[in-house]
Backbone as CSV, one residue per row, in Angstrom:
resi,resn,N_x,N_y,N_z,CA_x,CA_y,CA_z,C_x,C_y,C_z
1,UNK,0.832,-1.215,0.000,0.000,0.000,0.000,0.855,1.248,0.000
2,UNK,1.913,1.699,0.897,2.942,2.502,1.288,3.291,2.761,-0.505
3,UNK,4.276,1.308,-1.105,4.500,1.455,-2.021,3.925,2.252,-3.338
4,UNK,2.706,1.813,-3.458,1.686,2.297,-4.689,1.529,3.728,-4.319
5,UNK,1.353,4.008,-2.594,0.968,5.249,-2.392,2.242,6.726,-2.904
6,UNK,3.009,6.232,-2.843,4.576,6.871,-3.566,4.847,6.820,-4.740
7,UNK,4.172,5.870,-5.247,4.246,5.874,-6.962,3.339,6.642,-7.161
8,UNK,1.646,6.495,-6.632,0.902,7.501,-7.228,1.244,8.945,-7.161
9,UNK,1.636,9.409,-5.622,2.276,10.430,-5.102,3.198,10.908,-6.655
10,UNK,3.865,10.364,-7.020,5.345,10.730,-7.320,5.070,10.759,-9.106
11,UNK,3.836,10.035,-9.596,3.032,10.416,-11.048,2.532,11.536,-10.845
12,UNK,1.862,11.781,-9.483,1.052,13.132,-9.583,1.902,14.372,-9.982
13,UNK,3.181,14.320,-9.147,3.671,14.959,-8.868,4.336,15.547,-10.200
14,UNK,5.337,14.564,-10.885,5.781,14.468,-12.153,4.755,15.669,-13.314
15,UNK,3.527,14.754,-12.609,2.353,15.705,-14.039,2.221,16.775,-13.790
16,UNK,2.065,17.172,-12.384,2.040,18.633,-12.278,3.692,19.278,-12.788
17,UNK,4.645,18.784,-12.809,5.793,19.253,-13.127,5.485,19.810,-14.741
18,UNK,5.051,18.582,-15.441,4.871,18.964,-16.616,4.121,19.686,-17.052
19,UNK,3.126,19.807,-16.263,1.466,20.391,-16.630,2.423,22.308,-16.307
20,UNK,3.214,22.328,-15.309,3.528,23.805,-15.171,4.808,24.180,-16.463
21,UNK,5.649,23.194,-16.554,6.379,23.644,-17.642,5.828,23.810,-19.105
22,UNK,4.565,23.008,-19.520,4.376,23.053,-20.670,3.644,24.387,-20.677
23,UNK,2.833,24.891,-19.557,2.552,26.269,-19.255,3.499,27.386,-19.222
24,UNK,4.270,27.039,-18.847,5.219,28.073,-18.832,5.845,28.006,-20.548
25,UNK,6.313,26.803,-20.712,6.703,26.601,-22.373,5.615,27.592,-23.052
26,UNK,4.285,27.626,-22.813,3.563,28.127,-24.156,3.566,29.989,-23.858
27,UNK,3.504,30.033,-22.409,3.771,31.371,-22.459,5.249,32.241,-22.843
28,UNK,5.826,31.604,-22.899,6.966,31.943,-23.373,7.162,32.141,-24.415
29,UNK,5.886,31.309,-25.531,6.319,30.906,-27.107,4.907,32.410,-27.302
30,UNK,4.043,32.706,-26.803,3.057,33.887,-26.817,3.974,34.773,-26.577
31,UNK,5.051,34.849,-26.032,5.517,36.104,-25.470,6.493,36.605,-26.812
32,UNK,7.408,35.411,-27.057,7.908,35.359,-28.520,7.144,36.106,-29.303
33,UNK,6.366,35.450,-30.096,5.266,35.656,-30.785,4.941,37.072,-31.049
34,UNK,4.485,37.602,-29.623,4.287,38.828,-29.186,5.111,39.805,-29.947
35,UNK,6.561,39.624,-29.344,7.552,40.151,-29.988,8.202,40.572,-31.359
36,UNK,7.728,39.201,-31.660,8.174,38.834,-33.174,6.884,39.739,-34.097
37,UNK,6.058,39.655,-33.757,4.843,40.943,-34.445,5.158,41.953,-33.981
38,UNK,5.342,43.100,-32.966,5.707,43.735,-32.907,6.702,44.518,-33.471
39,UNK,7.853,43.283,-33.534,8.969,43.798,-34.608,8.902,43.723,-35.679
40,UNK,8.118,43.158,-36.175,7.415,42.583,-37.739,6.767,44.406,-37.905
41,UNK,5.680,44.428,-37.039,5.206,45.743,-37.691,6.013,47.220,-37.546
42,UNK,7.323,47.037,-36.976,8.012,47.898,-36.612,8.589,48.489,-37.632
43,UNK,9.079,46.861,-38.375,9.765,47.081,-39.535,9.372,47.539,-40.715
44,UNK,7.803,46.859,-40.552,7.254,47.244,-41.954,6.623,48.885,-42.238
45,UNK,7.072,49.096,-40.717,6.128,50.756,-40.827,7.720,51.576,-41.041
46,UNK,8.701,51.200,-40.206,9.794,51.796,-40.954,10.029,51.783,-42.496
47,UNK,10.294,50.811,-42.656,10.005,50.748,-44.490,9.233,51.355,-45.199
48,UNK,7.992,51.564,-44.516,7.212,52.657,-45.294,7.459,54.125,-45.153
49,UNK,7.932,54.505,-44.212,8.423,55.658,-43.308,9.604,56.226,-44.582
50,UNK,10.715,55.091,-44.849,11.720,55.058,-45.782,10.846,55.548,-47.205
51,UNK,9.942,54.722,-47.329,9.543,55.413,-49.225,9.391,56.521,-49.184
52,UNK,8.313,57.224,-47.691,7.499,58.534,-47.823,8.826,59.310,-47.759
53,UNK,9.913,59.135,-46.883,10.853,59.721,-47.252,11.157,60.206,-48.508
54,UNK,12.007,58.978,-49.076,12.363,59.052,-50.620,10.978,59.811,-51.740
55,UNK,9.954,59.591,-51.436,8.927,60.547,-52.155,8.956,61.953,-51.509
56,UNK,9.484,62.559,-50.333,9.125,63.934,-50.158,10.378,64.402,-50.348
57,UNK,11.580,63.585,-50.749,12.797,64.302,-51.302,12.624,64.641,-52.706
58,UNK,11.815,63.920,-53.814,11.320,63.772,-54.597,10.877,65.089,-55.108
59,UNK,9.755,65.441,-54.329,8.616,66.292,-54.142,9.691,67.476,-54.053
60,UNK,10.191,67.373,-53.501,11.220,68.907,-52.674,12.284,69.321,-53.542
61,UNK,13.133,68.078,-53.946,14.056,68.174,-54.749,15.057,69.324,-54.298
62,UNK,15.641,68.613,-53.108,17.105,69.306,-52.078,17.997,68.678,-52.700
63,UNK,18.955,69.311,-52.768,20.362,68.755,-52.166,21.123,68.288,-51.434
64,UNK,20.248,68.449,-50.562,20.570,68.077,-48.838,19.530,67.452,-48.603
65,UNK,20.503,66.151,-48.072,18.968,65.392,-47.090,18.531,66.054,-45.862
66,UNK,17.156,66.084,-45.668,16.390,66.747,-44.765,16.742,66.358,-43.334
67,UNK,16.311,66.986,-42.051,16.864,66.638,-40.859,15.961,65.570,-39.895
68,UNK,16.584,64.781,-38.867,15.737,63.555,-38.708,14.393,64.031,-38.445
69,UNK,13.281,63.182,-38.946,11.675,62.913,-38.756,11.786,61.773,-38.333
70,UNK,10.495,61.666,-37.564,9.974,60.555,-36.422,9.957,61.106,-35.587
71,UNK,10.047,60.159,-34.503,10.317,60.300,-32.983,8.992,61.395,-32.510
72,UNK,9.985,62.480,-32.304,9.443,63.792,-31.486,9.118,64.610,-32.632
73,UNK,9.883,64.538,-34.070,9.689,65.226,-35.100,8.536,64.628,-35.749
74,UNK,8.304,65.111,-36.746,6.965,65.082,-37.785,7.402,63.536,-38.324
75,UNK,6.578,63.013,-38.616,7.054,61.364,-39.252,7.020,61.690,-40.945
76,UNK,7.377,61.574,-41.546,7.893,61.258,-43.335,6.629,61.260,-44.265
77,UNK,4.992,60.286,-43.483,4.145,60.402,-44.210,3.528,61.860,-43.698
78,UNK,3.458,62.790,-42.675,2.714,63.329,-42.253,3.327,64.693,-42.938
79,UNK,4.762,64.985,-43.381,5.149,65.853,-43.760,5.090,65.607,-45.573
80,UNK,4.802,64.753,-46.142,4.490,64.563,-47.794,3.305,65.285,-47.656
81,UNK,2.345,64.561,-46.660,0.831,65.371,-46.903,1.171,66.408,-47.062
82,UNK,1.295,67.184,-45.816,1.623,69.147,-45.853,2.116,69.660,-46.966
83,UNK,3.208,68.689,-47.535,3.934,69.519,-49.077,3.070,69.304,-50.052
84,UNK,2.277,68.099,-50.335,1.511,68.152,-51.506,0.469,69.195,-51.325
85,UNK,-0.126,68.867,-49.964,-1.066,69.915,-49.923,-0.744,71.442,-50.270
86,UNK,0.719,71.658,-49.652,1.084,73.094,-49.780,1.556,73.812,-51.528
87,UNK,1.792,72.506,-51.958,2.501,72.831,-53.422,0.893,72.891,-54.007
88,UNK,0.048,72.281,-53.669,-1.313,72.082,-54.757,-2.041,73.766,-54.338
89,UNK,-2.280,73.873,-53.176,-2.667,74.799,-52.781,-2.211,76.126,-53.017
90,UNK,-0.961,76.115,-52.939,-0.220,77.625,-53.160,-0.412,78.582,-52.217
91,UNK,-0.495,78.103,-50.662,-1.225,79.071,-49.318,-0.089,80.308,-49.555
92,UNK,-0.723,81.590,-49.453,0.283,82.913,-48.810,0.715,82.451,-47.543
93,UNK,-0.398,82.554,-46.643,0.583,82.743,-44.792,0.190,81.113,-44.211
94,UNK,1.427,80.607,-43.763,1.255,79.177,-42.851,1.729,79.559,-41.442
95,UNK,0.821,79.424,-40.721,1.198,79.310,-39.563,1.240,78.288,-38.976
96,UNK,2.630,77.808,-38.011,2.784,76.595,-37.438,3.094,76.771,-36.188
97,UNK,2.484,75.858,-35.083,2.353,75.594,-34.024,3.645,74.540,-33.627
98,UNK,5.127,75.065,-33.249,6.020,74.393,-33.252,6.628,74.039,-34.267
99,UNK,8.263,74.572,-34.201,8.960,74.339,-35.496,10.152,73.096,-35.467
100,UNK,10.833,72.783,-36.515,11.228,71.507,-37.076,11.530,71.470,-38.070
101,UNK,11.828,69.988,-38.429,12.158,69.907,-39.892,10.558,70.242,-41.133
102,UNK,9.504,70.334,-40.495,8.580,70.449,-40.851,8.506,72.148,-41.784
103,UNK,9.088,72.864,-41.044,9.445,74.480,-40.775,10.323,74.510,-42.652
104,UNK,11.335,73.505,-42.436,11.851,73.540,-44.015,10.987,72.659,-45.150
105,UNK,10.488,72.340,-44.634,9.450,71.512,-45.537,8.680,72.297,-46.389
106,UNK,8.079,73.364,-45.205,7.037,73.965,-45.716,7.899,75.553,-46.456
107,UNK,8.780,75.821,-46.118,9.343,76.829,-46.501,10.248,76.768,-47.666
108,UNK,10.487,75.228,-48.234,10.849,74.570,-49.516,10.006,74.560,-50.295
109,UNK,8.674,74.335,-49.751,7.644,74.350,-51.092,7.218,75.298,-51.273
110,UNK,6.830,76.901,-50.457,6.609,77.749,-50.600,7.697,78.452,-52.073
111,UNK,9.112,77.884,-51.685,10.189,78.575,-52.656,10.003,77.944,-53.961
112,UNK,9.503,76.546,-53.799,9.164,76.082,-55.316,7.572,77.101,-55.709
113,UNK,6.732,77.193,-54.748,5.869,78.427,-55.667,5.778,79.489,-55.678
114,UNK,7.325,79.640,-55.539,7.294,81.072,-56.160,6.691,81.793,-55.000
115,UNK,6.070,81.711,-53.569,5.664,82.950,-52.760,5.345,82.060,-51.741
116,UNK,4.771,83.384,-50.495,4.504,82.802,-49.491,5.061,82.611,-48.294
117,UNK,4.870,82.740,-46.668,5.772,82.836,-45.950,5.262,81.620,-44.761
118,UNK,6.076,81.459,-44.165,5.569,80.205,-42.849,6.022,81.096,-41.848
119,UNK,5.167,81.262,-40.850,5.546,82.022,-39.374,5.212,80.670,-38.513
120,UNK,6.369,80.146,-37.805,6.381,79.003,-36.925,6.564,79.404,-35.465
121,UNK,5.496,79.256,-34.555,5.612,79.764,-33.421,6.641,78.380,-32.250
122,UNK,7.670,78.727,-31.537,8.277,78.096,-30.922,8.696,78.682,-29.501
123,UNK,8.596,77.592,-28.741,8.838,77.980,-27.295,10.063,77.624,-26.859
124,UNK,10.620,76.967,-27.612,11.996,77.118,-26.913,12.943,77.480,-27.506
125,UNK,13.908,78.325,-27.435,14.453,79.172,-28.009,15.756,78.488,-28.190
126,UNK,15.959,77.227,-27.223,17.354,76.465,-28.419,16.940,75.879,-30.015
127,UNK,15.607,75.660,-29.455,15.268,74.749,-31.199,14.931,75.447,-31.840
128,UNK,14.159,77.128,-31.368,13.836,78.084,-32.462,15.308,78.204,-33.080
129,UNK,16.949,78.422,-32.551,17.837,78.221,-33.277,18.175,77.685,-34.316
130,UNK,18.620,76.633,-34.121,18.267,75.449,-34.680,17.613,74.999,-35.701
131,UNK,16.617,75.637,-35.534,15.565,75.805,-36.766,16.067,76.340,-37.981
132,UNK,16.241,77.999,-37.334,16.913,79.107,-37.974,18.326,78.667,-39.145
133,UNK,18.763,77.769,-38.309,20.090,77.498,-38.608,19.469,76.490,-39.572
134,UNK,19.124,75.802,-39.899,18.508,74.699,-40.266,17.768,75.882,-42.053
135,UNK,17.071,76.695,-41.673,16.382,77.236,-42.693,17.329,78.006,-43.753
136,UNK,18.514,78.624,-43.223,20.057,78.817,-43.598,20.769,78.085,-44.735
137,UNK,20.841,76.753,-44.084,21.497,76.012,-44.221,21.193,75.713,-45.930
138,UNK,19.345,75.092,-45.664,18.931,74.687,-47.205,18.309,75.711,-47.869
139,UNK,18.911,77.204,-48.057,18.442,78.457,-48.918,17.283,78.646,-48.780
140,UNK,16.682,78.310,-47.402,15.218,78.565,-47.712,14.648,79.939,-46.734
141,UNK,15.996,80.372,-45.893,15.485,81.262,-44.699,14.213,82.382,-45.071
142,UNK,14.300,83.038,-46.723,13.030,84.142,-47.014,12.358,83.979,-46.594
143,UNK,11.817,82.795,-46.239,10.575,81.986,-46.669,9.751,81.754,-45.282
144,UNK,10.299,81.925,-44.461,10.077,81.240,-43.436,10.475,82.029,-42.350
145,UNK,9.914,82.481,-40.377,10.331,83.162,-40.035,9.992,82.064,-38.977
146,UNK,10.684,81.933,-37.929,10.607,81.130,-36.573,10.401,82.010,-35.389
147,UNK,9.467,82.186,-34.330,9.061,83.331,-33.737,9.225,82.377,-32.153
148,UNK,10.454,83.651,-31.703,9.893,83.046,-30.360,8.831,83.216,-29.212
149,UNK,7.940,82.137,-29.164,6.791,82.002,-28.435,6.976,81.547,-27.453
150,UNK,7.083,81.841,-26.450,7.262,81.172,-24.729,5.947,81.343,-24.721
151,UNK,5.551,79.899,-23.940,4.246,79.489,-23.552,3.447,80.113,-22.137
152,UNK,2.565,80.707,-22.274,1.831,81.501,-21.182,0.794,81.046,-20.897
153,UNK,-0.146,81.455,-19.840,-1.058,81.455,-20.054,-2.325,81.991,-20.259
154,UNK,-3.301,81.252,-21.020,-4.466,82.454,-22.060,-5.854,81.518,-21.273
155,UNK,-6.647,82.653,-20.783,-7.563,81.707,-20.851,-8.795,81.669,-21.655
156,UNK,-9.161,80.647,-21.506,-10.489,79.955,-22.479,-11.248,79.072,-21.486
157,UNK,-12.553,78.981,-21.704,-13.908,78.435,-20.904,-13.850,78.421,-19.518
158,UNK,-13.025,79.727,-19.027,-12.901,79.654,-17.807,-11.948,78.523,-17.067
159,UNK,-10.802,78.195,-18.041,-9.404,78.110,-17.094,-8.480,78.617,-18.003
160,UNK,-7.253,78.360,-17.273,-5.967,78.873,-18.433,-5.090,77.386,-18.722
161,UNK,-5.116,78.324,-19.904,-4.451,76.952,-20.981,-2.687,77.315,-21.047
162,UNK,-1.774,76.286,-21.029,-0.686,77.093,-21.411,-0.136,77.130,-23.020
163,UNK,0.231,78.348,-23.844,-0.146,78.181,-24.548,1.181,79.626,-25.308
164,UNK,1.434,79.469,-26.786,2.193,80.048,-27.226,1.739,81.918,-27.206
165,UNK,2.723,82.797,-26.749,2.778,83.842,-26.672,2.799,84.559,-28.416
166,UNK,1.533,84.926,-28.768,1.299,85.297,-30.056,1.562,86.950,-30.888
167,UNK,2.030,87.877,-29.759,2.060,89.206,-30.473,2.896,89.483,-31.237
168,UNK,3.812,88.658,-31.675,4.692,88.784,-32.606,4.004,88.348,-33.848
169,UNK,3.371,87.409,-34.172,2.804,86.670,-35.116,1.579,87.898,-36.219
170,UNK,1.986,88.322,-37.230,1.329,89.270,-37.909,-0.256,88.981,-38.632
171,UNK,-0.655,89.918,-38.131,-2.367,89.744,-38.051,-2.445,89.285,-39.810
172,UNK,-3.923,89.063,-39.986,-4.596,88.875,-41.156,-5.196,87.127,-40.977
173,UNK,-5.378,87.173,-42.557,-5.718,85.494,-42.890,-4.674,84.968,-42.665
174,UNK,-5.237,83.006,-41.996,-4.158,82.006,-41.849,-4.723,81.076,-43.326
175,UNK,-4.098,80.600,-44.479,-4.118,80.129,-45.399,-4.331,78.413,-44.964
176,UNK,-3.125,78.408,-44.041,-2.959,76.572,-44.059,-1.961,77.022,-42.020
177,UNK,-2.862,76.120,-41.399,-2.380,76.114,-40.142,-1.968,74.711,-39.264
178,UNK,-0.731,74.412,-39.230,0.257,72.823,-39.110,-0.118,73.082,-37.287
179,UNK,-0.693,72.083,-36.813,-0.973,72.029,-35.102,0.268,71.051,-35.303
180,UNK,1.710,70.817,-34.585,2.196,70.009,-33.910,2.625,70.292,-32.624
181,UNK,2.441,70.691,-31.996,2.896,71.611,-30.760,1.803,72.268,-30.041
182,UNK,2.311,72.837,-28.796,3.303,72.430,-27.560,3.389,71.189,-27.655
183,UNK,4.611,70.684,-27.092,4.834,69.274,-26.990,4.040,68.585,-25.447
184,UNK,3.025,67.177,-25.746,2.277,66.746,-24.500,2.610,67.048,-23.668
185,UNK,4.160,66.407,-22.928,4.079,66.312,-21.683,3.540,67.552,-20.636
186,UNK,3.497,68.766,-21.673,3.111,70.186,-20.624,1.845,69.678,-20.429
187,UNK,1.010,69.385,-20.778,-0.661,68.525,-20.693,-1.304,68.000,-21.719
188,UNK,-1.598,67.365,-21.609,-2.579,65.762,-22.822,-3.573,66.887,-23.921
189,UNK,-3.804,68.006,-23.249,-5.094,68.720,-24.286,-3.914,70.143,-24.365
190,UNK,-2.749,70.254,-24.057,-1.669,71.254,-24.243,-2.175,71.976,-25.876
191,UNK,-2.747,71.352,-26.992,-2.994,71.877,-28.557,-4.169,72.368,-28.076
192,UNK,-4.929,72.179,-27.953,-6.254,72.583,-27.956,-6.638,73.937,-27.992
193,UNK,-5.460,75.311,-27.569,-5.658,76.317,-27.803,-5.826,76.867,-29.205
194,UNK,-5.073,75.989,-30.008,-4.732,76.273,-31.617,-6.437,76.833,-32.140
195,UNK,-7.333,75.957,-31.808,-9.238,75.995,-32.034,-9.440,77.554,-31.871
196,UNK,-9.113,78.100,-30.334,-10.199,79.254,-30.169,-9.412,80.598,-30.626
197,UNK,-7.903,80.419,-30.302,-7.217,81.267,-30.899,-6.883,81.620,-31.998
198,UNK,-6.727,80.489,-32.936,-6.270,80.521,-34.019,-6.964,79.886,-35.675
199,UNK,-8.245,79.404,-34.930,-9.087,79.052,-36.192,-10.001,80.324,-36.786
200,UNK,-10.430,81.144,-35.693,-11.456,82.514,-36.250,-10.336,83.442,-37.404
201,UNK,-8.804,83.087,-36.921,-8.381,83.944,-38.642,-7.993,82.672,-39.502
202,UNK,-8.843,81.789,-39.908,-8.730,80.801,-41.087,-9.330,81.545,-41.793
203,UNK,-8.346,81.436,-43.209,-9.552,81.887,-44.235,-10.497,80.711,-44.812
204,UNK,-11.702,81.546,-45.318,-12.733,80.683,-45.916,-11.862,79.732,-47.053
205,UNK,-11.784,78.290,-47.005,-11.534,77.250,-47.563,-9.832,77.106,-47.323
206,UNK,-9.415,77.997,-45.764,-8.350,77.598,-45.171,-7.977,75.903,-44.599
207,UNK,-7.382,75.688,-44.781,-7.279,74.094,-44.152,-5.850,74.128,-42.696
208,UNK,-6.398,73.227,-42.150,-5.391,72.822,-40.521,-5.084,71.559,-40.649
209,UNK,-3.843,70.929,-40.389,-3.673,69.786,-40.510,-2.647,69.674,-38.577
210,UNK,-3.625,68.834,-37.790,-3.018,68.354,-36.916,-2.335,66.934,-36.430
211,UNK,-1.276,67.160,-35.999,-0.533,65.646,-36.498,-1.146,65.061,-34.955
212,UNK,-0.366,63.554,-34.591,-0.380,62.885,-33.283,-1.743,62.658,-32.971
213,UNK,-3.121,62.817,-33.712,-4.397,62.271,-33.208,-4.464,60.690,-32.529
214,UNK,-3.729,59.857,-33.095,-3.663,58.284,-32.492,-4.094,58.652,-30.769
215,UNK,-3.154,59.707,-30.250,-3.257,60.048,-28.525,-4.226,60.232,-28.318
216,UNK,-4.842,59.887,-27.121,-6.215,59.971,-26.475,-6.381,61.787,-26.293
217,UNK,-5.310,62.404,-25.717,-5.679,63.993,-25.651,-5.938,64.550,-26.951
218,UNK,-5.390,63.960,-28.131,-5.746,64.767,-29.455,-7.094,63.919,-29.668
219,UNK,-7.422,63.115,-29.325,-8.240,62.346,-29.615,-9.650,63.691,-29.122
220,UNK,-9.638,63.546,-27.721,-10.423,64.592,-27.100,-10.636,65.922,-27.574
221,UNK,-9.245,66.988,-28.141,-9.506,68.028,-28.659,-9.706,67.989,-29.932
222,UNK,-9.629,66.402,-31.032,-10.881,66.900,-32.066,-12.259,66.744,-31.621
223,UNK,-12.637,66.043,-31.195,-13.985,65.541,-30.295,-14.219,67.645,-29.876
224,UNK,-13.902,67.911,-29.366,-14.218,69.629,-28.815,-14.110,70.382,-30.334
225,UNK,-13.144,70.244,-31.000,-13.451,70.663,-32.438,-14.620,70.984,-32.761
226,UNK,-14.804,69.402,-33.271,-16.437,69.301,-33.995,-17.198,69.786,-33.505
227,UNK,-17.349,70.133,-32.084,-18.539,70.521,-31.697,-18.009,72.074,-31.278
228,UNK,-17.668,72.767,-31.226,-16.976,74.144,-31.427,-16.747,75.015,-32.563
229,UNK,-16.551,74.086,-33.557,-16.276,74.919,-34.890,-16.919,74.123,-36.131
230,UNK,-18.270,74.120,-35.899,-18.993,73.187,-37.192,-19.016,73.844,-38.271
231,UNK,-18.187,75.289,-38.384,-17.976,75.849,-39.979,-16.848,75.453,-40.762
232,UNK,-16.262,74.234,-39.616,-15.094,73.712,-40.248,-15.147,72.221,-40.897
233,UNK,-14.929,71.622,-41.801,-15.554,70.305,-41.940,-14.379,69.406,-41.621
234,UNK,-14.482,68.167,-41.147,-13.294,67.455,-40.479,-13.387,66.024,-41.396
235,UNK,-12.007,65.934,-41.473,-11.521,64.223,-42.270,-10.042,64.016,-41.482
236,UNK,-10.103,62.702,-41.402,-9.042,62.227,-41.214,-7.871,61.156,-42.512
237,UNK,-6.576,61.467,-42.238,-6.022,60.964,-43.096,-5.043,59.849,-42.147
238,UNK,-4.724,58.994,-43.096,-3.945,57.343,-42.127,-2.496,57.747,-42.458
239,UNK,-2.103,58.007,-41.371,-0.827,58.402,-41.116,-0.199,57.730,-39.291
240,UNK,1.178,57.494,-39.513,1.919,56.786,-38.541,1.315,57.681,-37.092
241,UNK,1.129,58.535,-37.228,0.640,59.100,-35.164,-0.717,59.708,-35.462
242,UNK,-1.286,59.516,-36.948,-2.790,59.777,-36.635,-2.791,61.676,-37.214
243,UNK,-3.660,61.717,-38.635,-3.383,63.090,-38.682,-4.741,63.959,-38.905
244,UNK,-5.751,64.863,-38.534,-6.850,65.519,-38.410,-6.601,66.698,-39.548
245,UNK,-7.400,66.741,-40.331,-7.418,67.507,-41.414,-9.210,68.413,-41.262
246,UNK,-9.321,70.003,-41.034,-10.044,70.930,-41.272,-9.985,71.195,-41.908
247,UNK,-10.972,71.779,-42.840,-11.168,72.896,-43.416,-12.872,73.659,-43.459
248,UNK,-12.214,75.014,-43.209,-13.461,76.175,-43.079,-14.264,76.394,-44.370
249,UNK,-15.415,76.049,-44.150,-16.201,76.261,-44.898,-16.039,77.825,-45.686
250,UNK,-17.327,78.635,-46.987,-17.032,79.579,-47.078,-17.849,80.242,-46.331
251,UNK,-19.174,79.567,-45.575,-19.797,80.470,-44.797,-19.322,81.565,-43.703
């Protein structure tokens, strides 16, 4: 009896050994898995990242390769849009909400038509450099003016937003208005001023293109959009961080 009772003991035991390793085996092979897609789509969105590249050098036709996109910068598909749009369109005044390689983008295609200026509002005054230096560099400085904007605060619906310091920025119509900026971490709805401040000088059949919608806070301040500015009509375009496209009606 003793005997059998130690053998059964010692099968049980065995199976649970196995019963936890083959558990552990499969989570391990999910976790793989996991990985292995992840890097799968990592790659394949880099690769695409790479064409839109090679098409907005295309489009631009520099001499100089442009300065890194991704990351924190504008991603490759989100800055082709802006140039086609900007070359088809032919806008006089762009105003941009944070400058970048985006800043020569738009101040390259302005020089291919022949006119037009980009006023890029920036809060920090090493990268408004930078910029500067940057706009220098690829003959495009006419074109383009980088303004330093230290972020204040303005208020709207009864709180204050923090938000780019605008009296430098020269009155009239905004043609085509680029939201990438303030950067989140100052707060999740940090853009959202771009709407009350800066959509009433859109001109009639002005267009806004805001990048990073994928984020739940851009997510929220188009959601306040639509219902704030229904003279504006809203589409979205499929781009790597998600991109919100306005435009003002002529009413």
């Amino acid at each position: 009896m003793d005997s059998a009772f130690w053998v059964l003991a010692t099968l049980l035991a065995m199976a649970a050994v196995v019963s936890w390793a083959f558990l552990k085996t499969r989570k391990i092979h999910m976790a793989v898995e996991e990985v292995r897609e992840n890097l799968g789509n990592k790659l394949e969105n880099l690769f695409r990242q790479e064409q839109f590249l090679a098409l907005l050098h295309a489009e631009l036709d520099l001499d100089l390769p442009l300065p890194p996109a991704g990351g924190w910068a504008a991603s490759p598909d989100f800055l082709l849009l802006l140039a086609r749009h900007a070359r088809a369109a032919a806008p006089a005044v762009v105003v941009e909400c944070g400058s970048g390689v985006s800043t020569v983008v738009m101040a390259r295609c302005l020089q291919l038509n022949g006119g037009g200026h980009v006023y890029s509002l920036e809060h920090d005054s090493r990268f408004a450099a930078k910029t500067r230096e940057d706009l220098e560099r690829y003959g495009v400085a006419g074109f383009a003016t980088v303004l330093d904007a230290p972020l204040r605060p303005v208020r709207l619906g009864g709180r204050d937003w923090p938000w780019y310091g605008t009296e430098d920025l020269p009155g009239g119509d905004i043609d085509l208005l680029i939201v990438d900026g303030p950067p989140m971490p100052v707060d999740p709805l940090v853009r959202y001023p771009a709407g009350p401040v800066l959509f009433p000088r859109m001109r009639a059949g002005g267009t806004v293109f805001m990048d990073d919608t994928d984020r739940p806070g851009e997510r929220e301040i188009a959601g306040r959009y639509g219902r704030e500015f229904p003279d504006f009509t809203v589409s979205r375009e499929m781009t790597e961080k998600g991109c919100l496209v306005l435009t003002r009606g002529a009413g």
